[in-house]
SEFIZA-3560 file (N, C-alpha, C; in Angstrom, 3 decimals):
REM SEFIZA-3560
<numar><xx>135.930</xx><yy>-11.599</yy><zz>61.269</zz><atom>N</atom></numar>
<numar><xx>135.423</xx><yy>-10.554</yy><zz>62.145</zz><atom>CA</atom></numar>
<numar><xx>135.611</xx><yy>-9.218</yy><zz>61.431</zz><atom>C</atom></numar>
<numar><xx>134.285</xx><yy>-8.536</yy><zz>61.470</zz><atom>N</atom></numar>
<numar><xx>134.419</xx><yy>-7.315</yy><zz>60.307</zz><atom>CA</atom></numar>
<numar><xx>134.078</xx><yy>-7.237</yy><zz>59.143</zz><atom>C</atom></numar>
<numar><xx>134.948</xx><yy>-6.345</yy><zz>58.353</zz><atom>N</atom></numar>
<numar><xx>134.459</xx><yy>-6.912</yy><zz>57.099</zz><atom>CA</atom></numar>
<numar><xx>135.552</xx><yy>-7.608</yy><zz>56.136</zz><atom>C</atom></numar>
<numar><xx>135.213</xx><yy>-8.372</yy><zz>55.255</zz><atom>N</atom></numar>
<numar><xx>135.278</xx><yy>-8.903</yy><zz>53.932</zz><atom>CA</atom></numar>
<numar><xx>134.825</xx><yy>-8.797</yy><zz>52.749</zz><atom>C</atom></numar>
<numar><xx>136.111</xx><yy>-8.317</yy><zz>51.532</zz><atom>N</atom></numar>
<numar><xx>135.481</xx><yy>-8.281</yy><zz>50.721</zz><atom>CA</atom></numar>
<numar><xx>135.059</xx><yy>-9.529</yy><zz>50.154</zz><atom>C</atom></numar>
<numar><xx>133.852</xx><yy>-9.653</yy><zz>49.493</zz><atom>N</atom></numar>
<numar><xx>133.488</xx><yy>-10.800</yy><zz>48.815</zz><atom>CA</atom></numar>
<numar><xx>133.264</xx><yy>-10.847</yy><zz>46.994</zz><atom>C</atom></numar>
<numar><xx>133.191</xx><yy>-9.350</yy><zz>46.749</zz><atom>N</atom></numar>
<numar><xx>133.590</xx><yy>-9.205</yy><zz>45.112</zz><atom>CA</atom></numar>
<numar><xx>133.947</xx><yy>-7.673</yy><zz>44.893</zz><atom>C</atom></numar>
<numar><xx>135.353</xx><yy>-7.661</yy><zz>44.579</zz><atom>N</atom></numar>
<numar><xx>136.167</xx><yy>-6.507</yy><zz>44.106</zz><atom>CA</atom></numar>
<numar><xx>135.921</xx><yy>-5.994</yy><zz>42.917</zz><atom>C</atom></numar>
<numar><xx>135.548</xx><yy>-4.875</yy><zz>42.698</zz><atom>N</atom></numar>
<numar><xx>134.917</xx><yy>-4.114</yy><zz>41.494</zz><atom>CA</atom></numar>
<numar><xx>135.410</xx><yy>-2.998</yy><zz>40.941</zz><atom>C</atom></numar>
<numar><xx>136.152</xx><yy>-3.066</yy><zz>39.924</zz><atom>N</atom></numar>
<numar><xx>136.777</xx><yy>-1.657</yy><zz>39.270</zz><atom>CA</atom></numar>
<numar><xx>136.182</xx><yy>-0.338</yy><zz>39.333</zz><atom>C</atom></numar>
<numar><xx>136.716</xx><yy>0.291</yy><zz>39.741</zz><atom>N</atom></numar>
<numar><xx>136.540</xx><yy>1.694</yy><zz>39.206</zz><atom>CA</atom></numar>
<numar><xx>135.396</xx><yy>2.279</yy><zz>39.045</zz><atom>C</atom></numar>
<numar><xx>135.028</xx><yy>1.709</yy><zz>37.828</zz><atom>N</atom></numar>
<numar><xx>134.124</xx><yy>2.515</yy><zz>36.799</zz><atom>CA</atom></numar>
<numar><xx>133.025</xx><yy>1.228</yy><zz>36.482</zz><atom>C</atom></numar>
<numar><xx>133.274</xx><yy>0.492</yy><zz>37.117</zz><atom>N</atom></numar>
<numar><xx>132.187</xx><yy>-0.778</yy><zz>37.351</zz><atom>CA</atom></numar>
<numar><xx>131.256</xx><yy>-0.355</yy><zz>38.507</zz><atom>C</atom></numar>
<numar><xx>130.014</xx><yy>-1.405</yy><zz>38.563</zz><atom>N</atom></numar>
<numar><xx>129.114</xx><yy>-1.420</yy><zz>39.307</zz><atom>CA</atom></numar>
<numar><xx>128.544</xx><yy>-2.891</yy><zz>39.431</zz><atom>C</atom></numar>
<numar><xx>128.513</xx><yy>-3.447</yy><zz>40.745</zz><atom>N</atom></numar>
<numar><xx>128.001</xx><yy>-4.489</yy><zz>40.798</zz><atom>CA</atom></numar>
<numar><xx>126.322</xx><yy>-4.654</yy><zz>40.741</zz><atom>C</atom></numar>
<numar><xx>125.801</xx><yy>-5.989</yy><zz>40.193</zz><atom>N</atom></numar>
<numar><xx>124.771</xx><yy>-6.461</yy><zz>40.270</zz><atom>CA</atom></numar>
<numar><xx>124.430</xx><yy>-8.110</yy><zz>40.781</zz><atom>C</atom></numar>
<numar><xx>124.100</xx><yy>-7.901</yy><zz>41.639</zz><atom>N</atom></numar>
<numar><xx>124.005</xx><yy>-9.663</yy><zz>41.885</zz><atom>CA</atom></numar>
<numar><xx>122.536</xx><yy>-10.227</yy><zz>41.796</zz><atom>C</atom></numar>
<numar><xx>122.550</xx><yy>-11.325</yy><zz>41.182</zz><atom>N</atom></numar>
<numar><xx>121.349</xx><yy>-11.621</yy><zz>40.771</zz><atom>CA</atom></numar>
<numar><xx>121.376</xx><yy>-13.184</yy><zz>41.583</zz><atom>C</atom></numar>
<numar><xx>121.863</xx><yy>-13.882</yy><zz>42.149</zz><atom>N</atom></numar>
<numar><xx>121.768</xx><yy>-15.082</yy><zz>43.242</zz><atom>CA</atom></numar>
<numar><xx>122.669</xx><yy>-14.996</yy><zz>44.201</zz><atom>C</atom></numar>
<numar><xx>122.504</xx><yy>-15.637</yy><zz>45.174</zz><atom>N</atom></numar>
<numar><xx>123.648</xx><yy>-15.462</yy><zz>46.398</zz><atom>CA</atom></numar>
<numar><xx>123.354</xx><yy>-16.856</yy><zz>47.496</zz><atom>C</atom></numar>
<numar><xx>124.309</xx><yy>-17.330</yy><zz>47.552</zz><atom>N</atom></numar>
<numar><xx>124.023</xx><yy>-18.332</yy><zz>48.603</zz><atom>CA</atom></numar>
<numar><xx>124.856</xx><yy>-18.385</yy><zz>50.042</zz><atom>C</atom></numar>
<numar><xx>124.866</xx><yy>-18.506</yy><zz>50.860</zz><atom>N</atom></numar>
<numar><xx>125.661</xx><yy>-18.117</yy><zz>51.822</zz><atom>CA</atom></numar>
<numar><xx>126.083</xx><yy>-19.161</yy><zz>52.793</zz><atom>C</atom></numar>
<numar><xx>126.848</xx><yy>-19.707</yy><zz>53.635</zz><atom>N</atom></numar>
<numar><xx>126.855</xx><yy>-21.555</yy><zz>54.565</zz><atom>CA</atom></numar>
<numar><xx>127.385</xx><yy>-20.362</yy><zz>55.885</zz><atom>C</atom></numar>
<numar><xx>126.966</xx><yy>-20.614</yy><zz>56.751</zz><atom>N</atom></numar>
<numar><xx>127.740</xx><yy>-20.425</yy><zz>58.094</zz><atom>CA</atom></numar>
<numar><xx>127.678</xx><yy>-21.371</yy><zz>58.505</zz><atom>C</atom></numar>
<numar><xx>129.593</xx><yy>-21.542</yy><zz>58.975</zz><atom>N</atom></numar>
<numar><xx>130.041</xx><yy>-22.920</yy><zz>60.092</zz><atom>CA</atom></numar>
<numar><xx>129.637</xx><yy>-22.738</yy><zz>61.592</zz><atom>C</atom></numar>
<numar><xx>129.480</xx><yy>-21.537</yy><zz>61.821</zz><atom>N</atom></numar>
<numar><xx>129.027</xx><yy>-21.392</yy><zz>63.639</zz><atom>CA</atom></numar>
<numar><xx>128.126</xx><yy>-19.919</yy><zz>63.068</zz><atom>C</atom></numar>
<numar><xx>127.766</xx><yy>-20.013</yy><zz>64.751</zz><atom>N</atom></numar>
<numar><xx>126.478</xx><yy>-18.596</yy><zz>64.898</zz><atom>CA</atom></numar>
<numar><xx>127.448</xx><yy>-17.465</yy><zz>64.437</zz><atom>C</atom></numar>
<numar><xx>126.581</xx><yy>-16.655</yy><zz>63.610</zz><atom>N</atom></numar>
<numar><xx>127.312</xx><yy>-15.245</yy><zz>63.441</zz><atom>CA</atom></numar>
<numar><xx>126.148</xx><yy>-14.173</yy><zz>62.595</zz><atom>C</atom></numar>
<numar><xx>126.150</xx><yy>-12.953</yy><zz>63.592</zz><atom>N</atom></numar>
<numar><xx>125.617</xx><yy>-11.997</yy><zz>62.972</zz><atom>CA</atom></numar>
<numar><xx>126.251</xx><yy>-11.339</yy><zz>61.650</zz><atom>C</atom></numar>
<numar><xx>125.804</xx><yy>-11.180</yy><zz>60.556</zz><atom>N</atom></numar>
<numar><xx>126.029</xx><yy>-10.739</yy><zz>59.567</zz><atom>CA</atom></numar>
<numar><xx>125.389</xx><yy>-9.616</yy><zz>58.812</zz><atom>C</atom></numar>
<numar><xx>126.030</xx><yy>-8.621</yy><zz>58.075</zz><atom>N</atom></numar>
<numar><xx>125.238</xx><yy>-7.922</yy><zz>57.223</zz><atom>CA</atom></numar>
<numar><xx>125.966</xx><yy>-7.812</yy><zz>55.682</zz><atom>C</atom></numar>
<numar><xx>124.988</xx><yy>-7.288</yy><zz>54.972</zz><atom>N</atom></numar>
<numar><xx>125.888</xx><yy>-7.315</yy><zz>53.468</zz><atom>CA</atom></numar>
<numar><xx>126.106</xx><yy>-5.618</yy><zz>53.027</zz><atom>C</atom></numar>
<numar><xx>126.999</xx><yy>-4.877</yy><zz>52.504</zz><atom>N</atom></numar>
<numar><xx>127.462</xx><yy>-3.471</yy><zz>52.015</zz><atom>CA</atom></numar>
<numar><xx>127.693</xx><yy>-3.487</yy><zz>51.027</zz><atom>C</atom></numar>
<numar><xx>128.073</xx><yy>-2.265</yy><zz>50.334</zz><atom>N</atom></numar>
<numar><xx>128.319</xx><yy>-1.591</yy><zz>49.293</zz><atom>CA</atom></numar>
<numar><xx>129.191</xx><yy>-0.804</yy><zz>49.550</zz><atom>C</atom></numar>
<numar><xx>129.892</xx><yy>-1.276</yy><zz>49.863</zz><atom>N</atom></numar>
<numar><xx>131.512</xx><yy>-0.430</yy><zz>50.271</zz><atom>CA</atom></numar>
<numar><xx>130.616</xx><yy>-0.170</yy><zz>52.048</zz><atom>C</atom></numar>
<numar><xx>130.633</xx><yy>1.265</yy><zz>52.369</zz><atom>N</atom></numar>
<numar><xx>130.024</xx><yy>1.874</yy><zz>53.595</zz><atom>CA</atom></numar>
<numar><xx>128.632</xx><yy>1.787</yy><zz>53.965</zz><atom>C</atom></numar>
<numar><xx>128.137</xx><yy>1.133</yy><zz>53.094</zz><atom>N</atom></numar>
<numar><xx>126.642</xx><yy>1.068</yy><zz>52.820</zz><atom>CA</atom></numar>
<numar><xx>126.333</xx><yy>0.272</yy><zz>53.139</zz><atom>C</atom></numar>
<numar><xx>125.197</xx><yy>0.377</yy><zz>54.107</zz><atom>N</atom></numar>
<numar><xx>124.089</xx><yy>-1.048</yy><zz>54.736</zz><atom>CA</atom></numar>
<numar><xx>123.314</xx><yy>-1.941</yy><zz>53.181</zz><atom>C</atom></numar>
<numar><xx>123.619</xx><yy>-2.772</yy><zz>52.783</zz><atom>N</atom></numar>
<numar><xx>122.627</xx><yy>-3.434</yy><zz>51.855</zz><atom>CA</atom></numar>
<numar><xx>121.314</xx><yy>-4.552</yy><zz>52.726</zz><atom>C</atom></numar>
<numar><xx>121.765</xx><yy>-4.730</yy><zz>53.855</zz><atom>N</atom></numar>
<numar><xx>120.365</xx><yy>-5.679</yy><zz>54.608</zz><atom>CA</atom></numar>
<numar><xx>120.936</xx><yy>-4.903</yy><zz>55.878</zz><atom>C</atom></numar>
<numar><xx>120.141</xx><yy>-5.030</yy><zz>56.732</zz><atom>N</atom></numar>
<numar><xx>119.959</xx><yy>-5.162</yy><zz>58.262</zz><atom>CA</atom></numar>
<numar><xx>120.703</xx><yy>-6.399</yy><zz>58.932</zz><atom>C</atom></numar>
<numar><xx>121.113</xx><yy>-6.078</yy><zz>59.979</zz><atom>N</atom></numar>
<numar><xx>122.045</xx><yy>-7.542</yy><zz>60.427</zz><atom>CA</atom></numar>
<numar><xx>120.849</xx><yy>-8.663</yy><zz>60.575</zz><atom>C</atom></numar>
<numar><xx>121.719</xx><yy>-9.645</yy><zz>60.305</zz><atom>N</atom></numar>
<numar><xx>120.925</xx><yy>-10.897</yy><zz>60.127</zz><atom>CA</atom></numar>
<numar><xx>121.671</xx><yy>-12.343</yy><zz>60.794</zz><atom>C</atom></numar>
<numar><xx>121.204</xx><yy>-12.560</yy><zz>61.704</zz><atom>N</atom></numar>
<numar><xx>121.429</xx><yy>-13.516</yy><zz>62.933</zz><atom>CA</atom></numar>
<numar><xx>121.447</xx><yy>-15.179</yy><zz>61.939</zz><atom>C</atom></numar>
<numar><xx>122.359</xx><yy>-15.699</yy><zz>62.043</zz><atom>N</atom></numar>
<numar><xx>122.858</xx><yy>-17.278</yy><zz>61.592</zz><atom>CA</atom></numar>
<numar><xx>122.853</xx><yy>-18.178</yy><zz>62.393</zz><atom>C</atom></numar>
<numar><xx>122.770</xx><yy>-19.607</yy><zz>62.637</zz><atom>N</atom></numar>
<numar><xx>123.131</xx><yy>-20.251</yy><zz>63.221</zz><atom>CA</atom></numar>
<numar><xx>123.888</xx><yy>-21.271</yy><zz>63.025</zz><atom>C</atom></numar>
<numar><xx>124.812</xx><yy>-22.229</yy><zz>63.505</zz><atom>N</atom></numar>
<numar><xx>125.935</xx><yy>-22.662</yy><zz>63.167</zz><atom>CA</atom></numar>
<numar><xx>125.285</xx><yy>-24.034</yy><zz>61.993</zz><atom>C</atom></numar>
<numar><xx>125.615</xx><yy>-24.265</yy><zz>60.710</zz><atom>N</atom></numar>
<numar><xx>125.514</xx><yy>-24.758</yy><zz>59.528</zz><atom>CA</atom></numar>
<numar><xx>123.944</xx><yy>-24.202</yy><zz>58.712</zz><atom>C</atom></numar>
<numar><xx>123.525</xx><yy>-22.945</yy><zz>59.130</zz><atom>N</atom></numar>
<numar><xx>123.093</xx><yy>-22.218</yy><zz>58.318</zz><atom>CA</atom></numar>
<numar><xx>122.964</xx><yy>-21.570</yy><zz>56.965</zz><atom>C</atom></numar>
<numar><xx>122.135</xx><yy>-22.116</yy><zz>56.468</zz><atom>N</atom></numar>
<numar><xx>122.247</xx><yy>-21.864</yy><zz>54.714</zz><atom>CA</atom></numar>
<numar><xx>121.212</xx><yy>-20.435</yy><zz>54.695</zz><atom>C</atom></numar>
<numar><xx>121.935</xx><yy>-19.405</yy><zz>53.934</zz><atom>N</atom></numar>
<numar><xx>121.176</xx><yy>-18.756</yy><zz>53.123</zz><atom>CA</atom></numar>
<numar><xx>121.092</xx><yy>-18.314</yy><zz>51.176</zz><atom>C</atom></numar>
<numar><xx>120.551</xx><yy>-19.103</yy><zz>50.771</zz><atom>N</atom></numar>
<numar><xx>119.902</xx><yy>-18.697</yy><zz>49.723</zz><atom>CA</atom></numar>
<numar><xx>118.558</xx><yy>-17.519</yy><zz>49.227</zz><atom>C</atom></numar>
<numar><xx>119.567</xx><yy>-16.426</yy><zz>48.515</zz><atom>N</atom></numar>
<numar><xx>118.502</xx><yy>-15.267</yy><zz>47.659</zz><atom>CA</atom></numar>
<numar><xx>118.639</xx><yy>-15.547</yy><zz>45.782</zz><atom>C</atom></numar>
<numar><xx>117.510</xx><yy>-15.595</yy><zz>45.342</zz><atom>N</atom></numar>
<numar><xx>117.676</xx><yy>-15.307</yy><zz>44.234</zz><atom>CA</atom></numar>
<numar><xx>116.469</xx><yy>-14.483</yy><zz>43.805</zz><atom>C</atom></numar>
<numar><xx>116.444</xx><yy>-13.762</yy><zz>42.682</zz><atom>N</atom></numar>
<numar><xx>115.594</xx><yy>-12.709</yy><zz>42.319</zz><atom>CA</atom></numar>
<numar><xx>114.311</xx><yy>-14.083</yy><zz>41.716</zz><atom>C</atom></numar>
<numar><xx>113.452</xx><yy>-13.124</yy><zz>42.189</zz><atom>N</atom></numar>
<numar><xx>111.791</xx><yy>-13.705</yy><zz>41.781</zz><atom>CA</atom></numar>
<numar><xx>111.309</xx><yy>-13.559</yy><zz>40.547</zz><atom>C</atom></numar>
<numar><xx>110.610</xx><yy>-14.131</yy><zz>40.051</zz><atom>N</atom></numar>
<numar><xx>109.598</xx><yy>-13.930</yy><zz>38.911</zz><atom>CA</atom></numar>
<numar><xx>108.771</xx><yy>-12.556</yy><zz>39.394</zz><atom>C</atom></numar>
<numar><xx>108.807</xx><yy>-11.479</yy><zz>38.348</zz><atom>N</atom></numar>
<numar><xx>108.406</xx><yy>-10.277</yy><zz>38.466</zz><atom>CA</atom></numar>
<numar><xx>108.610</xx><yy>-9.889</yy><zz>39.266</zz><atom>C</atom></numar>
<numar><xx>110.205</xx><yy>-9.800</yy><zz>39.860</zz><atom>N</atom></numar>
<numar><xx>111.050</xx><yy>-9.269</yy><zz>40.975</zz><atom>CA</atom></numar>
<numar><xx>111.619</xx><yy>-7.663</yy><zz>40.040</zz><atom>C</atom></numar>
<numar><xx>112.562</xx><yy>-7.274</yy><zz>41.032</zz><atom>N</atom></numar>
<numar><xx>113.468</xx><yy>-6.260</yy><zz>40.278</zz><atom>CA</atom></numar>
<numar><xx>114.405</xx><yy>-7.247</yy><zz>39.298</zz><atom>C</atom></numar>
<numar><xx>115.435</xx><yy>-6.961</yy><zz>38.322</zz><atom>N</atom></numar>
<numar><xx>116.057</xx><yy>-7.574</yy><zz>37.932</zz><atom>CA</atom></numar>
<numar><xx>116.832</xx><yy>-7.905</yy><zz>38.819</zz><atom>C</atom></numar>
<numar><xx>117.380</xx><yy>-7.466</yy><zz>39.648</zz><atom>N</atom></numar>
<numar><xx>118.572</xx><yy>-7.835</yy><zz>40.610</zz><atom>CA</atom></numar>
<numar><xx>118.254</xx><yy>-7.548</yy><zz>42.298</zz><atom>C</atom></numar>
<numar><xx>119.340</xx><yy>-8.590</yy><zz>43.124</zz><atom>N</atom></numar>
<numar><xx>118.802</xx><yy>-8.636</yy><zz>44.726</zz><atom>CA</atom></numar>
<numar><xx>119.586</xx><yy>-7.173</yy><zz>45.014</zz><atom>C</atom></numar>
<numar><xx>120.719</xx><yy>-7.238</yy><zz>44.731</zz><atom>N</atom></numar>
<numar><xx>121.588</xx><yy>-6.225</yy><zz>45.215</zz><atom>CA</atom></numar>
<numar><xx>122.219</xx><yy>-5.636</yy><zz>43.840</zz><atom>C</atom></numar>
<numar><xx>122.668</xx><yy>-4.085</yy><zz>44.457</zz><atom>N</atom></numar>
<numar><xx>122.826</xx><yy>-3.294</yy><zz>43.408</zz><atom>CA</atom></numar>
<numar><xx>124.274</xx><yy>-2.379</yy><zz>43.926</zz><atom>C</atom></numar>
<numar><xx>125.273</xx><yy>-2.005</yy><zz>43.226</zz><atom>N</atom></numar>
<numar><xx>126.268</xx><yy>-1.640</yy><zz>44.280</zz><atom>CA</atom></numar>
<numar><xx>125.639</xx><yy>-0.090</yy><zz>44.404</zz><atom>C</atom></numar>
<numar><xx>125.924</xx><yy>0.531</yy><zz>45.336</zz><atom>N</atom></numar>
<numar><xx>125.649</xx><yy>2.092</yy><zz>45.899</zz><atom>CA</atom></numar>
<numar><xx>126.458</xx><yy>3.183</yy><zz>44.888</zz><atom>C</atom></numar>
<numar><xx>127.846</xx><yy>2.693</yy><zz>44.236</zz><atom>N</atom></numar>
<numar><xx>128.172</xx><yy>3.885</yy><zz>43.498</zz><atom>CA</atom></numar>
<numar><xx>129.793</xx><yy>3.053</yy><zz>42.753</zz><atom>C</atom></numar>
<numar><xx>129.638</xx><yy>3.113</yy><zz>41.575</zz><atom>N</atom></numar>
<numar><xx>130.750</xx><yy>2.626</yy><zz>40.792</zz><atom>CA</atom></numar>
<numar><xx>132.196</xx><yy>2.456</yy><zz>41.810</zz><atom>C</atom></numar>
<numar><xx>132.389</xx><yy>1.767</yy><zz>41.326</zz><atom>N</atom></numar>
<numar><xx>133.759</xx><yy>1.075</yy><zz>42.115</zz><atom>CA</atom></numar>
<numar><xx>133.480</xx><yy>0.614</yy><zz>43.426</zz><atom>C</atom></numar>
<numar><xx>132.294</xx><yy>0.613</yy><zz>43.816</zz><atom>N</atom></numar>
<numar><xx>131.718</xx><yy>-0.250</yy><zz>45.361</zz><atom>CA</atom></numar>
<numar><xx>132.292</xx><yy>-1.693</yy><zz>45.601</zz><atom>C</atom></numar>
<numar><xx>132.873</xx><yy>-2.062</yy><zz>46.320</zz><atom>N</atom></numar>
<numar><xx>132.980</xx><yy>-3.485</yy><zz>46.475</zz><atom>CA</atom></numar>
<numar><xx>131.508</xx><yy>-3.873</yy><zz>47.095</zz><atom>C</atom></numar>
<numar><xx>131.498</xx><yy>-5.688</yy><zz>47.112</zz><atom>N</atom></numar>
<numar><xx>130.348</xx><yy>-6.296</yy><zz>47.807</zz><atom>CA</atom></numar>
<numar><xx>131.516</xx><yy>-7.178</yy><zz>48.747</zz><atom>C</atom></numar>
<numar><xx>130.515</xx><yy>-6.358</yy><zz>50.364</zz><atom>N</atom></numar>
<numar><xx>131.341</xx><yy>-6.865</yy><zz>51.608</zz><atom>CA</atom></numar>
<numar><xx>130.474</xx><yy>-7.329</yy><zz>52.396</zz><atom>C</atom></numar>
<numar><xx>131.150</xx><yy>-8.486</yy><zz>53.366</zz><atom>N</atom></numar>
<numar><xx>130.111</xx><yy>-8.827</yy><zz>54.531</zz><atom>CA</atom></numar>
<numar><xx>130.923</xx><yy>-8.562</yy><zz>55.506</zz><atom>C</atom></numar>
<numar><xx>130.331</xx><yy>-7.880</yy><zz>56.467</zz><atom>N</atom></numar>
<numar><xx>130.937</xx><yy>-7.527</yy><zz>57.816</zz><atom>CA</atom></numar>
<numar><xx>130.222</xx><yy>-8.390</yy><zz>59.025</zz><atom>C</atom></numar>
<numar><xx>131.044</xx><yy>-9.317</yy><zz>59.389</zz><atom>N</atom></numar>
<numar><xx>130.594</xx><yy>-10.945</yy><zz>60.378</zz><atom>CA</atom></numar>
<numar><xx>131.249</xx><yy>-10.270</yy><zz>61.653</zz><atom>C</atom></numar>
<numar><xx>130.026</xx><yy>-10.218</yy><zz>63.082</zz><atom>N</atom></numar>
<numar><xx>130.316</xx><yy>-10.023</yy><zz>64.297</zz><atom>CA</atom></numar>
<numar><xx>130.985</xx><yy>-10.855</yy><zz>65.145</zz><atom>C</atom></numar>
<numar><xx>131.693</xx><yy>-11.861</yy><zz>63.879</zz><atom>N</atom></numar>
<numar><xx>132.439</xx><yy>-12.788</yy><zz>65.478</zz><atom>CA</atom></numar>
<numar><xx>133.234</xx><yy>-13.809</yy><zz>63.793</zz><atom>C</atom></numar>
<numar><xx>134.911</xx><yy>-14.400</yy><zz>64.489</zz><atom>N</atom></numar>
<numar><xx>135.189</xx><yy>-15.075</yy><zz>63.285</zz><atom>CA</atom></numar>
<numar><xx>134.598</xx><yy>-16.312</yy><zz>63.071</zz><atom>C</atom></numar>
<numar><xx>134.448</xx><yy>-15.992</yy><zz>61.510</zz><atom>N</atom></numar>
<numar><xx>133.208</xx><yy>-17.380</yy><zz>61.940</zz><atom>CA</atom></numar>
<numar><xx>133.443</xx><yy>-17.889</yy><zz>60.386</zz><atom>C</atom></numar>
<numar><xx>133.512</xx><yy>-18.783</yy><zz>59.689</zz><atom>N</atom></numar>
<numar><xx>133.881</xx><yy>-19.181</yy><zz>58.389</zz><atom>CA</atom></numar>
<numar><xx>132.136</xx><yy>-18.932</yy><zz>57.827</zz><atom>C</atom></numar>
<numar><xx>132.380</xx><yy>-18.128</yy><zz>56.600</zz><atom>N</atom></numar>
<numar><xx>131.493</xx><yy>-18.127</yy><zz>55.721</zz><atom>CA</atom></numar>
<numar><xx>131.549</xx><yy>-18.088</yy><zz>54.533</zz><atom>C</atom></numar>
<numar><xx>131.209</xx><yy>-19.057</yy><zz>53.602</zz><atom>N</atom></numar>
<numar><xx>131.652</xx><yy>-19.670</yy><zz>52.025</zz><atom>CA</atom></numar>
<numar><xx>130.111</xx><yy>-19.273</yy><zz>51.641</zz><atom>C</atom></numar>
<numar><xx>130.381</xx><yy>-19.594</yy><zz>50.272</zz><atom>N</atom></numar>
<numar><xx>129.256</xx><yy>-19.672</yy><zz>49.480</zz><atom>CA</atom></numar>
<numar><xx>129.438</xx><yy>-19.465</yy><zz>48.316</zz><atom>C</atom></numar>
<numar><xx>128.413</xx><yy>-18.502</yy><zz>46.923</zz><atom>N</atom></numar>
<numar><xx>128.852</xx><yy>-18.418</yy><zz>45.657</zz><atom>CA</atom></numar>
<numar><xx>127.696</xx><yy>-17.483</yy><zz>45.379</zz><atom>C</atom></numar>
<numar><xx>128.009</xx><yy>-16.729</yy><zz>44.389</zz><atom>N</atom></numar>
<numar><xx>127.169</xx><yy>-15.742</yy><zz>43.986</zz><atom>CA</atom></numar>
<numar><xx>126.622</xx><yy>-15.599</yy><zz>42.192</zz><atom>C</atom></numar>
<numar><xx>126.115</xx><yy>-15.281</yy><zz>41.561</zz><atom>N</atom></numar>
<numar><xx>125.890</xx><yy>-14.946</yy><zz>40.598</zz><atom>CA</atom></numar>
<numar><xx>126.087</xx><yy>-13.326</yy><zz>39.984</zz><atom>C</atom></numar>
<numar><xx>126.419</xx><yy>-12.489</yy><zz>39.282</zz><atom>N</atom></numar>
<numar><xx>126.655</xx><yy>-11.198</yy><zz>39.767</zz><atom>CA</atom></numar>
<numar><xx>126.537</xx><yy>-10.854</yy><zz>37.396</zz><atom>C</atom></numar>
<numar><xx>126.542</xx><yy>-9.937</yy><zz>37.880</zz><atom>N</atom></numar>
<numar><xx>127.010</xx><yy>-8.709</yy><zz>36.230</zz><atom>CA</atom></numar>
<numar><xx>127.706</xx><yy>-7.518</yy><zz>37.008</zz><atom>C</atom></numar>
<numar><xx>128.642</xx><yy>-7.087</yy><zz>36.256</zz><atom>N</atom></numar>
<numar><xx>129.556</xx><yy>-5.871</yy><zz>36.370</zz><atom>CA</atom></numar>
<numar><xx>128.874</xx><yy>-5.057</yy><zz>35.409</zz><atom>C</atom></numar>
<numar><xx>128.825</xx><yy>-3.759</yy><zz>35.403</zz><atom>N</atom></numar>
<numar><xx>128.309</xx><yy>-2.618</yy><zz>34.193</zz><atom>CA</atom></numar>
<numar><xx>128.905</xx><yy>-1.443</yy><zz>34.588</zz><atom>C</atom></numar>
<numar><xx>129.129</xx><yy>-1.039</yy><zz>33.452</zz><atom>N</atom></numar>
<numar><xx>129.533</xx><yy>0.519</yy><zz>33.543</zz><atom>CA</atom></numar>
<numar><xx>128.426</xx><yy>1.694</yy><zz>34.209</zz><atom>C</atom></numar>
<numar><xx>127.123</xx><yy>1.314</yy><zz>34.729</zz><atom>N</atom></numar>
<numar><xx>126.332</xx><yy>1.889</yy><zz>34.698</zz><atom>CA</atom></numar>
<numar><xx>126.167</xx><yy>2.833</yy><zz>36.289</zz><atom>C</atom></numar>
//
């Protein structure tokens, strides 16, 4: 309930995630951040709900981008609700 971080990022780093998969065990509204930052709109789950993103053929290079060096990537879940998954990501100084 709230948020979670889901990848901790130095300083002077910046995240990039380039796949993301997501499992919810029960219903739960979710959104994804950049520290304070909205990265999606809440997004409604239902209980053993899979979400899979990965970047497209002649997509941007990346789904998500962090908002400003040292951003963590967080999901803030409206109810406790177990959510696993795995990501693909690059760190950059950029």
């Amino acid at each position: 309930l709230g948020d979670t971080t889901i990848l901790s990022v130095a300083s002077d780093m910046r995240f990039y995630i380039k796949k993301m998969v997501l499992v919810c065990k029960g219903a739960v509204d979710f959104k994804l951040k950049s520290q304070a930052t909205d990265l999606t709109g809440t997004i409604g789950a239902t209980a053993g709900q899979q979400f899979y993103w990965q970047r497209e053929i002649n997509d941007e290079d990346y789904l998500f981008i962090g908002a400003a060096k040292g951003d963590d990537l967080i999901i803030n879940l409206g109810a406790a609700v177990v959510v696993g998954g795995w990501l693909v990501y690059d760190l950059k100084p950029q």
